[in-house]
N, C-alpha and C positions, 0 to 999 in steps of 0.2 A: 798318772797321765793316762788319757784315753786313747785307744792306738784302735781304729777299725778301718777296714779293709773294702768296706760295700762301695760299689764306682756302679750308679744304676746309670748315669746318661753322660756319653762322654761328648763332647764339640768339639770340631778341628775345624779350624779359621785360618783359611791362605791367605797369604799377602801377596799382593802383586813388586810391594816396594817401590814404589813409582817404575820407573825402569829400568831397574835393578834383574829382579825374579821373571815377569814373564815373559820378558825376549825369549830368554833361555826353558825355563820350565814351562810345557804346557801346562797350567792351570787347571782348565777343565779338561782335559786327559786325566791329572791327576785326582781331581773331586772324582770323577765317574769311578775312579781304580777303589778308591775308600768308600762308596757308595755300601752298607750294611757292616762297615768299619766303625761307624761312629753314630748318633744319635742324630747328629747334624754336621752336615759341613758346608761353610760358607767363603767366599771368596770377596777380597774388597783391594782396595788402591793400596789404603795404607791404615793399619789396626793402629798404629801410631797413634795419629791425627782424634784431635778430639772428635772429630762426626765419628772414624772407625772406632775411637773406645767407646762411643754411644751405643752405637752399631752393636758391640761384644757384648753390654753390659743387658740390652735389651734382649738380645736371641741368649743369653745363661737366663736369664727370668723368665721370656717368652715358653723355652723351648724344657726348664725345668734341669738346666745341667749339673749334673753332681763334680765334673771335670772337663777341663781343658787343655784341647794343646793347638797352641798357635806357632803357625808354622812361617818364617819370614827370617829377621835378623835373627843378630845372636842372644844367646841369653843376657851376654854381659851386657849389649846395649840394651834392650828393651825389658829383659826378664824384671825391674821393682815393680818398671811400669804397668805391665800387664797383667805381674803377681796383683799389683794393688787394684787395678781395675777390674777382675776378676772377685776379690776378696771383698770390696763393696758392693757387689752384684749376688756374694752368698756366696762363693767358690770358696774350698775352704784351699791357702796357699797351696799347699804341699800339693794339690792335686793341679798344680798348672801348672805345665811344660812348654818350652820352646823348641822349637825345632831350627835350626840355621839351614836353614834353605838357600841363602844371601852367600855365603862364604862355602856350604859343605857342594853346593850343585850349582848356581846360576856362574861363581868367579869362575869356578874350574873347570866347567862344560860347554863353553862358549863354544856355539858351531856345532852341537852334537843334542840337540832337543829331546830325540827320543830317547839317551842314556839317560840325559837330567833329571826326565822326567820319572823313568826307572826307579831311579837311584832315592828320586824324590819320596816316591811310593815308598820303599823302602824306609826311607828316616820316618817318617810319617807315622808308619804304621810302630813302629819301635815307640816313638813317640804315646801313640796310644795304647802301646801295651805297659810302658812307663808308667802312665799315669794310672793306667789300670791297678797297676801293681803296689803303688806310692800308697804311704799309710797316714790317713788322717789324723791330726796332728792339733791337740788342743792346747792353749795355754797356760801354763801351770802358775798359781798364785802360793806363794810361800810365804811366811813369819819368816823375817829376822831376827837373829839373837845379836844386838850391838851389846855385848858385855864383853867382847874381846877386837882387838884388831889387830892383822897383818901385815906387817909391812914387809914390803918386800914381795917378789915372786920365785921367791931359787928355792930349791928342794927344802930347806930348813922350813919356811913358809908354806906350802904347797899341801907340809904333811904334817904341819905341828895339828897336836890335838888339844883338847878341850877337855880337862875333867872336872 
């Protein structure tokens, strides 16, 4: 397997969420804070929406990105989406992060902007050092040996061998 380390341009792309994120988060408080944080950073409604994954799929090619971190919901809702919409744009997965801006600062900060947006900073930049750090991650092709089979998964299976 090939494991390398090189992150030359990373993009961070805020969501607004519809009206979720920036009641509470200022946005462009936040973009100016990461401003030589990142190679790019761009703000939109919703990365979701098919215009926003146009949007993503154009500024990783436009702008030459080796990594991403989109900042909005959670992984668990959006991360295949964005993993996949990054990964046909040339991102290689492993270098795409989410950041939950939705649940870690807009639910819990209501009425207090300037912590969210702090706070926001803060994920943000964790986020880009994340992905900084994430190790490229190629797909491994193997031969099968079908001359035996397993059945079962309980230790006797897990560790029979082959002579």
């Amino acid at each position: 397997m090939s494991i390398t380390r090189t992150v030359g341009r990373v993009g961070v792309f805020l969501c607004e969420c519809g009206e979720e994120i920036a009641p509470v988060v200022d946005l462009d408080k936040l973009a100016k804070k990461l401003e030589g944080s990142a190679a790019c950073v761009r703000s939109t409604r919703l990365w979701c929406s098919g215009a926003g994954r146009r949007l993503l799929a154009g500024a990783i090619e436009r702008e030459g990105l080796d990594a991403v971190v989109v900042a909005g919901c959670s992984e668990r809702m959006l991360g295949p989406l964005m993993h996949r919409t990054a990964s046909e744009a040339g991102v290689n997965p492993n270098r795409v992060v989410l950041v939950n801006l939705k649940e870690h600062c807009a639910s819990v900060h209501r009425g207090k902007r300037a912590a969210a947006t702090v706070k926001a900073a803060r994920l943000v930049r964790s986020g880009i050092q994340k992905v900084v750090r994430a190790e490229r991650l190629e797909a491994v092709v193997s031969e099968v040996d079908r001359s035996a089979a397993v059945i079962g998964g309980g230790i006797s299976g897990l560790s029979a061998v082959s002579y």
